[in-house]
TITI-563600 format. One line per 2 residues: for each residue x, y, z of C-alpha. Coordinates in steps of 0.02 Angstrom, whole numbers, plus 50000, padded with zeros to 5 digits. Layout:
X:Y:Z | ... .
END
This chain:
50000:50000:50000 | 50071:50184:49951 .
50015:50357:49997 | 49879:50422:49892 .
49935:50554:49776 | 49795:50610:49669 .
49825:50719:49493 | 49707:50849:49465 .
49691:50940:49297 | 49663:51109:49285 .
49649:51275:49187 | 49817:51348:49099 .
49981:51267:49163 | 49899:51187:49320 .
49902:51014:49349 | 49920:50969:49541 .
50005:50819:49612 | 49939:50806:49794 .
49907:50685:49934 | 49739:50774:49957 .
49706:50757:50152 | 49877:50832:50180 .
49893:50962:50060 | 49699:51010:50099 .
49707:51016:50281 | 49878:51096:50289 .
49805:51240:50163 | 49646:51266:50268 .
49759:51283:50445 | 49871:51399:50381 .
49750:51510:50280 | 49649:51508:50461 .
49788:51559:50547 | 49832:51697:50445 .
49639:51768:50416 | 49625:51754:50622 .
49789:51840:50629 | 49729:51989:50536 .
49544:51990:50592 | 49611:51999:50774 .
49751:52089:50754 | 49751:52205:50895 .
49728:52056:51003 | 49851:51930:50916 .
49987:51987:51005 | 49918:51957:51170 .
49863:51794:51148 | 50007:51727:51069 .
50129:51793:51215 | 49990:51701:51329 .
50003:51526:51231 | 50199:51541:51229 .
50201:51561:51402 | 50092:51427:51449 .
50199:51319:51318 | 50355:51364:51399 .
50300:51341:51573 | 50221:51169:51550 .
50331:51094:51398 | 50511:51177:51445 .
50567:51030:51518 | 50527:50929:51395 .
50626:51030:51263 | 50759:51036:51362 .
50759:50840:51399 | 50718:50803:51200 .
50876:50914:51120 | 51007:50838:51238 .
50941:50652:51218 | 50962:50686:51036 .
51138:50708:51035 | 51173:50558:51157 .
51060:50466:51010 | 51156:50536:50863 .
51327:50499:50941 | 51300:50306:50991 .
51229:50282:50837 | 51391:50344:50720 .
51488:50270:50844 | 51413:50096:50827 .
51431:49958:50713 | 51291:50040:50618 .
51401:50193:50567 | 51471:50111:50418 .
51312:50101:50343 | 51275:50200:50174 .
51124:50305:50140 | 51068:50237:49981 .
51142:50057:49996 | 51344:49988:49952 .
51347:50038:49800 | 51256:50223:49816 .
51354:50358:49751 | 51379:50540:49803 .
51268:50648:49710 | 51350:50824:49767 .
51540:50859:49825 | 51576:50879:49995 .
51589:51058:49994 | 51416:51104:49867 .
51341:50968:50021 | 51410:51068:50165 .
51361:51226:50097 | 51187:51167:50066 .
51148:51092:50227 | 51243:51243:50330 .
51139:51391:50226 | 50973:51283:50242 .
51019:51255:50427 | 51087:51396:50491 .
50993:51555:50391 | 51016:51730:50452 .
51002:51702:50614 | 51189:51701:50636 .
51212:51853:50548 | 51061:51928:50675 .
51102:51851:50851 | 51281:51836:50829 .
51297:52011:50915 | 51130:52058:50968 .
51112:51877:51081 | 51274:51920:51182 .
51236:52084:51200 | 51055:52044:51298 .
51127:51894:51386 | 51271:52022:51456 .
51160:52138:51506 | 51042:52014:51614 .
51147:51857:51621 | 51049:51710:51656 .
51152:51621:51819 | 51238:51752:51881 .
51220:51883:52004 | 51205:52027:51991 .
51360:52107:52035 | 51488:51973:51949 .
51628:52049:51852 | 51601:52099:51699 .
51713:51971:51629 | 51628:51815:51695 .
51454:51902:51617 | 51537:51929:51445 .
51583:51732:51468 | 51431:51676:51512 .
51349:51792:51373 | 51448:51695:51228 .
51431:51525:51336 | 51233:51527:51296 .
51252:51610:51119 | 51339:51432:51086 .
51197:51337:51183 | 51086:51414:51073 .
51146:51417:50891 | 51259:51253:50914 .
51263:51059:50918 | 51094:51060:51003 .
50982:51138:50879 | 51102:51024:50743 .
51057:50869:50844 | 50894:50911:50807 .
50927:50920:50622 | 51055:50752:50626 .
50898:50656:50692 | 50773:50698:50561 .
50899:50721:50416 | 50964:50542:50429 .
50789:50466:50474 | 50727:50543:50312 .
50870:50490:50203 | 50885:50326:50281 .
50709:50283:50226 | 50685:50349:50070 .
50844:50280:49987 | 50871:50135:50088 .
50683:50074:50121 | 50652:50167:49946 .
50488:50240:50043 | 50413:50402:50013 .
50534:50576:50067 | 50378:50627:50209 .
50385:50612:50364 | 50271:50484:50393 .
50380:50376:50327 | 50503:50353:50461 .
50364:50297:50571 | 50323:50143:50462 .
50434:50031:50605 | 50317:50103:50755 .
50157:50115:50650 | 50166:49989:50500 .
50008:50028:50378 | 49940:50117:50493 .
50072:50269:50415 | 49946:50261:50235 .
49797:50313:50344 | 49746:50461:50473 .
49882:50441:50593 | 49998:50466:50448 .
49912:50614:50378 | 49916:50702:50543 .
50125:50668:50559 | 50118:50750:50402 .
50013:50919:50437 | 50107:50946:50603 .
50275:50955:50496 | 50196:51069:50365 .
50114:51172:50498 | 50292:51201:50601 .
50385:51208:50439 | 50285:51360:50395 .
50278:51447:50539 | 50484:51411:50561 .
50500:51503:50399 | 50406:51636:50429 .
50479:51671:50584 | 50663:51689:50495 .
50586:51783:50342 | 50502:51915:50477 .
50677:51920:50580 | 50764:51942:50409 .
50649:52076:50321 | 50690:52194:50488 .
50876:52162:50465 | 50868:52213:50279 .
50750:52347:50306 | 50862:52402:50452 .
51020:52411:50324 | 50915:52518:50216 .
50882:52619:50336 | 51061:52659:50421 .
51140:52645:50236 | 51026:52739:50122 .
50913:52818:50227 | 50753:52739:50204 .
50608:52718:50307 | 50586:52594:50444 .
50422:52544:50415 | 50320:52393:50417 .
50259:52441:50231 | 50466:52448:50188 .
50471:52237:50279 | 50284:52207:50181 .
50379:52247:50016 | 50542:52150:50055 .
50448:51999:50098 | 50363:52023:49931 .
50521:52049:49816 | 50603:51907:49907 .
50463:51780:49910 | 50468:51825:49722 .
50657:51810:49692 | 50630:51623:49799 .
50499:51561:49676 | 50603:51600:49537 .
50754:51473:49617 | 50618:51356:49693 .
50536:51328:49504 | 50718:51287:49460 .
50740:51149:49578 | 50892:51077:49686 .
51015:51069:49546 | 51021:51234:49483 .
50935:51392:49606 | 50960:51314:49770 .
51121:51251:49732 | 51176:51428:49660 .
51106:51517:49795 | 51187:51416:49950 .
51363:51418:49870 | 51331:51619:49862 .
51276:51596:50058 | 51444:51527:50081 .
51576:51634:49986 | 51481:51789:50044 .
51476:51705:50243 | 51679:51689:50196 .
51708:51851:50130 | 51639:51958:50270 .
51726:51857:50391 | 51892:51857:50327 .
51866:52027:50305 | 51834:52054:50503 .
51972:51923:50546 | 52126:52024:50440 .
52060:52210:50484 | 52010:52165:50661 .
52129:52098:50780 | 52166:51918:50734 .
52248:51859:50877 | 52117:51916:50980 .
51971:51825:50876 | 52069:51676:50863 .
52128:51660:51038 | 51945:51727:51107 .
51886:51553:51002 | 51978:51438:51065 .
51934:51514:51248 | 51736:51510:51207 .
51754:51327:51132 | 51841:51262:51304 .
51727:51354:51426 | 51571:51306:51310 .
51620:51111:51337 | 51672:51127:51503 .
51500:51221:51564 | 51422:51094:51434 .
51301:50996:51526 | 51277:51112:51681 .
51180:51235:51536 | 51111:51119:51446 .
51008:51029:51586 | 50988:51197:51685 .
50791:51221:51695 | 50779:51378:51832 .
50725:51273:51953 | 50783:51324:52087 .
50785:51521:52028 | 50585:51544:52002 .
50628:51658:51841 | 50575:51658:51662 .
50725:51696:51572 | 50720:51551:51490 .
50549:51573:51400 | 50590:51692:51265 .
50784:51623:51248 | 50824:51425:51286 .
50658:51375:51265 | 50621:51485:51114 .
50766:51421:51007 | 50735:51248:51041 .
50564:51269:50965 | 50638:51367:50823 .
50763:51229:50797 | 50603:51100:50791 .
50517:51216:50686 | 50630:51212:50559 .
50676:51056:50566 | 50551:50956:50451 .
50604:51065:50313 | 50794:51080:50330 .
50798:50874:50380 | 50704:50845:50220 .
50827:50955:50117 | 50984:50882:50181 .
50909:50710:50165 | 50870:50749:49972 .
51070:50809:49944 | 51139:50666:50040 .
51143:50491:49952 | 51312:50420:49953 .
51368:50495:50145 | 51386:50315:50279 .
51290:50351:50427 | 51431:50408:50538 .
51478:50536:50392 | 51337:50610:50400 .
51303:50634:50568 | 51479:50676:50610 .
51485:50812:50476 | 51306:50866:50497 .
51322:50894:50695 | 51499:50949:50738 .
51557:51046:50580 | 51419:51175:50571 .
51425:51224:50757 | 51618:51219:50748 .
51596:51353:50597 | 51466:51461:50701 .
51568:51469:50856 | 51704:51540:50760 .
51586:51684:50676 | 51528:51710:50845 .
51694:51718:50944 | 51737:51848:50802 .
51556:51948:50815 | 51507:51916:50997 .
51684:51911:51039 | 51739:52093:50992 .
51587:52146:51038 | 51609:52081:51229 .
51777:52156:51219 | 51725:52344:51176 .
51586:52337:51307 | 51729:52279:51429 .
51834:52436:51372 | 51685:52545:51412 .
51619:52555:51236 | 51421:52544:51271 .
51377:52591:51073 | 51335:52416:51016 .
51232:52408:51204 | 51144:52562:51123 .
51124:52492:50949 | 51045:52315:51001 .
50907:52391:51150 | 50876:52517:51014 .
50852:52377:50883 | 50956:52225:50861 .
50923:52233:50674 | 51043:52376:50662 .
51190:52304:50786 | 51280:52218:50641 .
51291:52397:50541 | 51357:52476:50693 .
51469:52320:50706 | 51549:52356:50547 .
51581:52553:50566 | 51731:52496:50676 .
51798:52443:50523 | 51923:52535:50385 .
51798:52456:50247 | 51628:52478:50324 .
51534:52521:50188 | 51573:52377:50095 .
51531:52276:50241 | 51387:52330:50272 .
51324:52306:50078 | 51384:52112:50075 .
51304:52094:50262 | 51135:52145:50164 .
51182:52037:50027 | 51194:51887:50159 .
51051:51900:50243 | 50944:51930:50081 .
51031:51778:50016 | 50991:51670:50152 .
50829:51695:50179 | 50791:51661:50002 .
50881:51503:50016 | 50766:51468:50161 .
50632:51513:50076 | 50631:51415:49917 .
50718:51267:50005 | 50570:51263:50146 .
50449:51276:49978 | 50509:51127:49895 .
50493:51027:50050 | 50329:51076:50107 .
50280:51047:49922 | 50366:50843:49938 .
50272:50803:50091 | 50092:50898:50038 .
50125:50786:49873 | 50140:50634:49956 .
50336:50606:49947 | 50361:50664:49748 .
50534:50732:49697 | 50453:50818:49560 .
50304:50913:49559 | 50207:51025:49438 .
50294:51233:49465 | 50133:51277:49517 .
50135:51194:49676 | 50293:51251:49726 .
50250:51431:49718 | 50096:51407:49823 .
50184:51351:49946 | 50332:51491:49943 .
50212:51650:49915 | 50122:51577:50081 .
50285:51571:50177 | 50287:51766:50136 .
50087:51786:50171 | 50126:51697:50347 .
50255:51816:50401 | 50182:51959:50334 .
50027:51936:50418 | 50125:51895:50589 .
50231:52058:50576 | 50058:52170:50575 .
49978:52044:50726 | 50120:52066:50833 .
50281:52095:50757 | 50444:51991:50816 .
50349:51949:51002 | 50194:51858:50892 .
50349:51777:50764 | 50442:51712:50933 .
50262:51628:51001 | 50218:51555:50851 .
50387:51446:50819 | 50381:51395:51034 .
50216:51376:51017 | 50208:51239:50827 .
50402:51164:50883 | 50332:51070:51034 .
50220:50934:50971 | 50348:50910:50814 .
50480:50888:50940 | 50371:50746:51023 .
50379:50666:50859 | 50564:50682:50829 .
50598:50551:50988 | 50488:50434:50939 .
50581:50458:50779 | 50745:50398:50839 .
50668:50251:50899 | 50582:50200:50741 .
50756:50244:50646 | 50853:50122:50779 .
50736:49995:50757 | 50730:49987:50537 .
50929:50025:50552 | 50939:49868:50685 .
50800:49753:50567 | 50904:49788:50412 .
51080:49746:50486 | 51033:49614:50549 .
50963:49560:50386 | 51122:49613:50295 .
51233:49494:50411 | 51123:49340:50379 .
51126:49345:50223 | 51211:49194:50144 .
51415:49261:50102 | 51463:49212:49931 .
51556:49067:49888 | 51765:49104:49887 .
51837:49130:49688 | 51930:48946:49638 .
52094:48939:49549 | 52032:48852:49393 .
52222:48803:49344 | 52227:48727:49532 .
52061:48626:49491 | 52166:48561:49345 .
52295:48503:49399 | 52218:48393:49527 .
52115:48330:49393 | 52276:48274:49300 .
52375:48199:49440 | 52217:48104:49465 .
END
């Protein structure tokens, strides 16, 4: 039994590929969400602050317990016999080169949040750390600032992505099943994945994966419009962010009608070279030694402090700091996660199981520490020398901190025009990338799907945030990503279990399976024959 994709003719160019309960269902939910959004939007606000909270408050500990389990998960499993497994079978081949892989998976993963937080997040956590009191030296609250920036943008949130990447690709090209996420489930749930249980797996992902991407296209379009603003002098406006969404949901559908091989591919190697260029930049006209040495520091007190942060829940404190930081990530993370696992399964045939999760959980956070030892870093080391302008800059509006960042610098200007190019860049790699996946699992698993599809699903990525920007603005875009990440993050460990138990089955399998008989030496064979 397979999913049921139906084909439905229509006027013009249309001609729809859909697994119609999915695709329907998702549609109605988020074109609810969005009408009560801008019906109530005086009131949005207000009650999406109130449902975060109550998530946060009741599910925190469950977040917190789910993202460290995954990495225990992720490690015994490419440290096991099973890590020499290959995604795609023995003979599977690599479809991409390392570096076009890395550089997809890292700009579908990481998006412009490290461009955003990588100043503004140690700035806030300095200024009310989260475990310290409150009058610690300076130094130890600069340390603890860049200790959680790590916690937050690091191997945690990539655990996340590990898990659901390597589920996905395991069972589409080595169970040859369909790329949704109901898939992995077929161990747990057997048939049972064809009928309503499996539909609902399937609208929860679409549901967070669209909500995830809103979220970093509304954080993005203030960043941009914020560059405009301090580099050109336009307005900061919500009308300015309402047309930015527009051009760059446009400029996505363009590369998400062109498909893996070609846009996205394009567009995350641009991600990349741009990401490199801006840092060497910082690196040779800031002072090396310091960003170097600062990384190396931040790397050793991030693993030492490791699990004391990543299990700390405020028990014992009675605050809430962690509601609209810790908690909110990890929902973010989850969020996102259905669309960027799905991507980096589709671009990673070929990679053994120990590979991938290796590569896919270290190497990214590894990167991202360094760009925030170099951000963060400098940052925390002006504040210490009295400089309070980037202090200014992020409680003014952290959209602007990385333009301020850059005036320290001989070539600002230019800095400032490839930071814009970056973040515009990313999101539309987000964008497009989050549209074809939403578009595979809505379809019912296809690789390819009619163009039309694909830019339903990207111009609603841009309706989504643009309606949360006028209900709310960034407080409504930070509910709505705690708020959808929870129950998919309830799926994701019963995920790893379902994963363990096909990659167990199948091994096991493999290893019983009769060897082949040993090559003879026909001349041997021969000769016996003749001396008989």
């Amino acid at each position: 039994m397979s999913i049921l994709t139906e084909k439905k003719k229509g006027p013009f160019f249309f001609s729809w590929q859909i697994n119609p309960p999915v695709f329907l269902l998702s549609l109605a939910l988020v074109v609810l969400s969005v009408a009560l959004v801008l019906v109530f939007e005086q009131s949005a606000e207000y009650y999406f602050e109130l449902a975060q909270s109550f998530v946060a408050s009741k599910g925190g500990w469950f977040y917190t317990l789910a993202v460290n389990f995954f990495i225990v998960f992720c490690l015994y499993l490419a440290l096991s016999k099973y890590g020499n497994i290959k995604i795609g079978g023995p003979e599977a081949k690599k479809e991409f080169s390392t570096m076009a892989w890395f550089a997809m998976l890292f700009s579908a993963g990481i998006g412009n949040g490290l461009v955003l937080f990588s100043i503004a997040d140690p700035v806030r956590d300095f200024q009310n750390p989260a475990r310290l009191a409150e009058g610690a030296a300076a130094s130890l609250k600069a340390q603890e600032a860049i200790n959680f920036s790590f916690l937050h943008h690091g191997i945690h949130g990539w655990g996340i992505y590990t898990v659901i990447g390597l589920a996905l690709a395991y069972f589409t090209y080595n169970r040859k099943m369909p790329l949704t996420i109901r898939s992995v489930f077929y161990p747990l749930l057997g048939e049972r994945i064809h009928g309503w249980m499996g539909h609902v797996i399937d609208i929860v992902a679409v549901v967070a994966t669209l909500f995830g991407l809103a979220t970093t296209l509304g954080f993005g379009v203030g960043q941009i419009n914020a560059g405009f603003t301090h580099v050109f002098g336009f307005d900061h406006s919500l009308l300015f962010q309402l047309l930015v969404i527009l051009a760059i949901t446009a400029i996505a559908t363009l590369s998400v009608v062109s498909g893996v091989n070609k846009g996205v591919k394009i567009l995350s190697q641009v991600n990349i070279w741009v990401a490199v260029a801006i840092f060497s930049l910082v690196l040779l006209m800031g002072p090396t030694a310091y960003i170097l040495g600062a990384y190396i520091q931040n790397v050793g007190s991030y693993l030492i402090n490791f699990v004391d942060m990543a299990t700390w829940t405020e028990t014992y404190r009675g605050t809430h700091w962690q509601d609209n930081t810790t908690i909110m990530y990890w929902g973010w993370w989850a969020s996102w996660s259905p669309f960027v696992g799905t991507f980096i399964a589709r671009v990673s045939k070929g990679r053994t199981i120990k590979e991938f999760i290796l590569v896919v959980l270290i190497l990214p956070a590894l990167v991202t520490f360094l760009w925030f030892s170099a951000f963060g870093g400098l940052t925390m080391r002006d504040i210490l020398q009295g400089d309070t302008a980037m202090i200014s800059a992020v409680n003014e509006n952290i959209s602007t901190a990385l333009y301020v960042f850059f005036e320290k610098f001989p070539l600002a200007m230019l800095l400032k025009v490839l930071g814009m190019i970056l973040i515009c860049s990313f999101i539309i790699t987000s964008t497009d990338s989050g549209a074809l996946v939403v578009d595979s699992i809505t379809s019912g698993g296809k690789m390819k799907t009619p163009a039309f599809q694909r830019i339903l699903w990207a111009s609603l990525s841009g309706i989504i945030a643009g309606s949360l920007l006028s209900g709310g603005g960034l407080v409504t875009l930070q509910a709505a990503v705690t708020i959808s990440g929870l129950p998919f993050t309830a799926m994701l460990v019963f995920m790893c279990f379902s994963l363990l138990k096909a990659v167990k089955e199948d091994y096991k399998v493999a290893e019983e399976k009769p060897k082949p008989l040993q090559p003879v030496n026909p001349k041997k064979e021969v000769l016996e024959d003749v001396e008989k």
